[in-house]
C-alpha positions in Angstrom: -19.1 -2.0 -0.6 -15.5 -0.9 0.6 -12.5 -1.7 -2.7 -10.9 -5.1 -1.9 -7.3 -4.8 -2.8 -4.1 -7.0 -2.6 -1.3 -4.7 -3.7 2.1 -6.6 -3.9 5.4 -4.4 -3.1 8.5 -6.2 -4.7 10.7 -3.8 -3.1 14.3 -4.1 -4.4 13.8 -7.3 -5.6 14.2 -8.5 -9.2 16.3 -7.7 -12.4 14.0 -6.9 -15.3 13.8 -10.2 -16.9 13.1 -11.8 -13.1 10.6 -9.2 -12.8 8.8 -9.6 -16.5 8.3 -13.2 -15.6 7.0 -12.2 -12.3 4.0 -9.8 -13.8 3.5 -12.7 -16.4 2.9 -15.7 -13.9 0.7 -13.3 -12.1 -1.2 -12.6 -15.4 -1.6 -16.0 -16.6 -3.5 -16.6 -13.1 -5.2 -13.7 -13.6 -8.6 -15.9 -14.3 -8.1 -17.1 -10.9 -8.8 -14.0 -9.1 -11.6 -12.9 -7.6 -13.3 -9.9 -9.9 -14.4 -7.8 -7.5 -10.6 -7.7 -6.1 -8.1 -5.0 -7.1 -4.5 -6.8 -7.6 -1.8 -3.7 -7.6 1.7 -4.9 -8.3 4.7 -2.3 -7.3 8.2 -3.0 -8.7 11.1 -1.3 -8.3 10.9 2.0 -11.0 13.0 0.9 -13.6 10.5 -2.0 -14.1 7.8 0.5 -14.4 7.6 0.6 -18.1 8.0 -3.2 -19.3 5.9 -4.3 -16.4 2.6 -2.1 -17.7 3.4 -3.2 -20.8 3.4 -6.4 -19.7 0.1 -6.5 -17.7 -1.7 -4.4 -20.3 -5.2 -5.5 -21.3 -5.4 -7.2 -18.1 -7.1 -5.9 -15.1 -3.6 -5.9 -13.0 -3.0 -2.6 -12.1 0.4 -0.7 -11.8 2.0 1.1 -8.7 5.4 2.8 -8.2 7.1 2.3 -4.6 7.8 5.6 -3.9 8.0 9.2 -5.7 9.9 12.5 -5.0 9.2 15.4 -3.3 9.5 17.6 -6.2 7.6 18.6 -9.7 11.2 18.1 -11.9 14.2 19.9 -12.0 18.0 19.4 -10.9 17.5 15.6 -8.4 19.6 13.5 -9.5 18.4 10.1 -9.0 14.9 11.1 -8.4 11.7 10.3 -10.1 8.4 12.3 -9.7 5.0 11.7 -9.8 4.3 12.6 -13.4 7.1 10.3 -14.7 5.5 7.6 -12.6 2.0 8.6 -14.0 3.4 8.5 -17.3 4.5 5.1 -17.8 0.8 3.5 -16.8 0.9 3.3 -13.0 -2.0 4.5 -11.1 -1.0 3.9 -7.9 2.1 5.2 -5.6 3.2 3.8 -2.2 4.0 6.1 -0.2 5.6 6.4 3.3 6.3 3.0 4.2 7.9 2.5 7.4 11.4 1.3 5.1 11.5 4.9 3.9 10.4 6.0 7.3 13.0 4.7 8.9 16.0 3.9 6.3 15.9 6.8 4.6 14.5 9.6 7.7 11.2 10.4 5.8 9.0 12.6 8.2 5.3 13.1 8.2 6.4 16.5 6.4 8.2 14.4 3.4 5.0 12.2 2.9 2.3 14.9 3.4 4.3 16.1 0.4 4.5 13.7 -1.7 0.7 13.3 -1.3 -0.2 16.3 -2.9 2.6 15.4 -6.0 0.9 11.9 -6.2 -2.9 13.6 -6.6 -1.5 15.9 -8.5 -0.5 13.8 -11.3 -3.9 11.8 -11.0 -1.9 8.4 -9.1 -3.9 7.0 -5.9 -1.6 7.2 -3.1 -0.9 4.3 -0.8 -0.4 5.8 2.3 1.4 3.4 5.2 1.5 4.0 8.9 2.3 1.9 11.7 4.5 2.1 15.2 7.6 0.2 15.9 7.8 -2.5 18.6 9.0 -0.4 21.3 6.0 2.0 20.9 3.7 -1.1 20.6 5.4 -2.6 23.7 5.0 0.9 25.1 1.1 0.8 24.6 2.2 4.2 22.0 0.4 2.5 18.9 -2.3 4.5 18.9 -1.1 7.7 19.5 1.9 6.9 16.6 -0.3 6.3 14.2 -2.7 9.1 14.8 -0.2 11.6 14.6 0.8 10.0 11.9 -2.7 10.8 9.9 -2.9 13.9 11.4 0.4 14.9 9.5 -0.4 13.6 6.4 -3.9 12.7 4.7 -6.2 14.4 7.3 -4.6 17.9 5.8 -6.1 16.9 2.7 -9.2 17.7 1.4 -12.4 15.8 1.6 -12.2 15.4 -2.0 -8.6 14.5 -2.3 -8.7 11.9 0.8 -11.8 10.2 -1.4 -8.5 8.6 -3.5 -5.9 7.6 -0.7 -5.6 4.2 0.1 -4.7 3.7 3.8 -1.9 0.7 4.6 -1.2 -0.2 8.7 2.4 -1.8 8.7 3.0 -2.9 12.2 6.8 -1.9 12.1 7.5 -4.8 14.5 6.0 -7.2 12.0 7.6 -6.5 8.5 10.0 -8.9 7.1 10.6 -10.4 10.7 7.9 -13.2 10.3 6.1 -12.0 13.2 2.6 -10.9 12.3 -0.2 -9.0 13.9 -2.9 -11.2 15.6 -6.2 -10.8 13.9 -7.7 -9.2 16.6 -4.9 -6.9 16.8 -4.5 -5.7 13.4 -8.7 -5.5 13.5 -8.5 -3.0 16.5 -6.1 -0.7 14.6 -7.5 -0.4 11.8 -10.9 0.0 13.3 -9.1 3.0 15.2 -8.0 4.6 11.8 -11.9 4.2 10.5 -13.0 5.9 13.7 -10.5 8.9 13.1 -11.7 8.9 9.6 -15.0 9.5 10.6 -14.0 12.0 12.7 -12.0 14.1 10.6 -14.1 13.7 7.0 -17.4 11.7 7.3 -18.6 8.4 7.7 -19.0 8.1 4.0 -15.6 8.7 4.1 -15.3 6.3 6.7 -17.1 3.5 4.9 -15.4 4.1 1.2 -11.9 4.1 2.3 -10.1 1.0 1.8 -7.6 0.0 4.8 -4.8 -2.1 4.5 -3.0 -4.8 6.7 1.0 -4.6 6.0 3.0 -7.8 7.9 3.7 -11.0 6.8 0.7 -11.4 5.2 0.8 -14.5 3.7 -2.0 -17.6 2.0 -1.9 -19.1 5.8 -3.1 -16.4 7.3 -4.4 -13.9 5.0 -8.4 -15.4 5.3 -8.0 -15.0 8.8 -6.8 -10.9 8.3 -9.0 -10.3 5.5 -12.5 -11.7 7.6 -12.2 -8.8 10.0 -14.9 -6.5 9.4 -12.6 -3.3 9.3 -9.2 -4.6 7.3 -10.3 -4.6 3.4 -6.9 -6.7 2.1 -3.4 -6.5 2.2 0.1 -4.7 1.4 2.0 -7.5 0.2 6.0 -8.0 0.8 7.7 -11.5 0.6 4.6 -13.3 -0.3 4.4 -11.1 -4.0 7.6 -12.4 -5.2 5.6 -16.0 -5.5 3.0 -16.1 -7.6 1.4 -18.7 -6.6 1.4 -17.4 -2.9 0.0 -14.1 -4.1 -2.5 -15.5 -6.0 -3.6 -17.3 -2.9 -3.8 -14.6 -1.1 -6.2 -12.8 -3.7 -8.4 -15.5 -3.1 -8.9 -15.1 1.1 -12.1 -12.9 0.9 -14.8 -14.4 2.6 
């Protein structure tokens, strides 16, 4: 059976305290969720530290939103993989369509990152997705193809065995709008084809795939009941905990 995982990205959202009570409310729940679900929460770095401090001895599990392209060394503002690693995170988002497009990360800038996430033993969180005008321009699947042909299908059979795959719909982050069902069940059934094609189909069947876009409680059951989509990167929605609790809940 394919990891079920809810991974809530807080994005730059939060002071410390705001954040501690966050991870705490979430904790306090934590009898609430389903066992047999992974629940990742993703704060901004500088939370890092108190927040797995604050979820420890819990089964809540830790991921940064982003890491640098290099080992250490003179990058101001930066902070690598092992200094993510170090603080108790396991998990590292990486190339979401915000750094994609906000901050001109290429395929090249996430492949690398990649390899500096599995390096320093974190599970990377790989997004892709197109933007409206290649969705409107029936581009989607060619986008995001390229997109994994840049990136985790360079790794190694062994190494793509720890990536987490996440389809964000550009068009449909932070804008309300959300993939249909069927929609979001087609792509990702696309991306578990191409896995199959470049690995195996134990590759296939082990990886988890994740719908990113406006997932929310109303329609998460809905998301999470197609065969191929196996949970959900989490945006507004995780700054509530009582919404992303829900939303841990929406297996069938």
């Amino acid at each position: 059976m394919r990891p079920q995982i809810v991974a809530g990205n807080w994005k730059m959202n939060n002071d410390l305290d705001e954040g501690r009570q966050l991870a705490k409310s979430i904790k306090e729940h934590q009898d609430d969720i389903p066992s047999d679900v992974t629940v990742i929460l993703a704060p901004p770095f500088i939370h890092l530290s108190d927040i797995s401090r604050e979820i420890m001895d819990s089964p809540l599990q830790l991921a940064a939103q982003n890491c640098a392209t290099e080992e250490k060394g003179a990058f101001t503002g930066e902070v690598s993989a092992s200094m993510i690693r170090s603080t108790g995170a396991r998990y590292v988002i990486i190339g979401h369509s915000e750094r994609r497009s906000y901050y001109n990360e290429t395929d090249e800038i996430v492949h690398k990152k990649i390899q500096l996430a599995l390096k320093h033993d974190l599970y990377p969180i790989v997004c892709v997705g197109e933007s409206l005008t290649q969705r409107e321009n029936d581009q989607y699947f060619s986008v995001v193809e390229a997109q994994l042909d840049n990136t985790v299908f360079k790794l190694s059979a062994e190494d793509f065995g720890r990536v987490v795959v996440a389809y964000e719909p550009v068009w449909a982050i932070g804008t309300g709008k959300t993939a249909t069902p069927e929609q979001a069940q087609e792509m990702h059934a696309f991306i578990r084809k191409k896995i199959q094609e470049n690995f195996s189909s134990d590759a296939a069947e082990n990886t988890a795939i994740l719908y990113g876009g406006s997932c929310k409680p109303a329609n998460a059951a809905e998301l999470f009941s197609q065969p191929d989509i196996d949970g959900g990167l989490i945006g507004g929605a995780s700054l509530k905990p009582g919404d992303f609790v829900e939303i841990t809940k929406s297996f069938t």
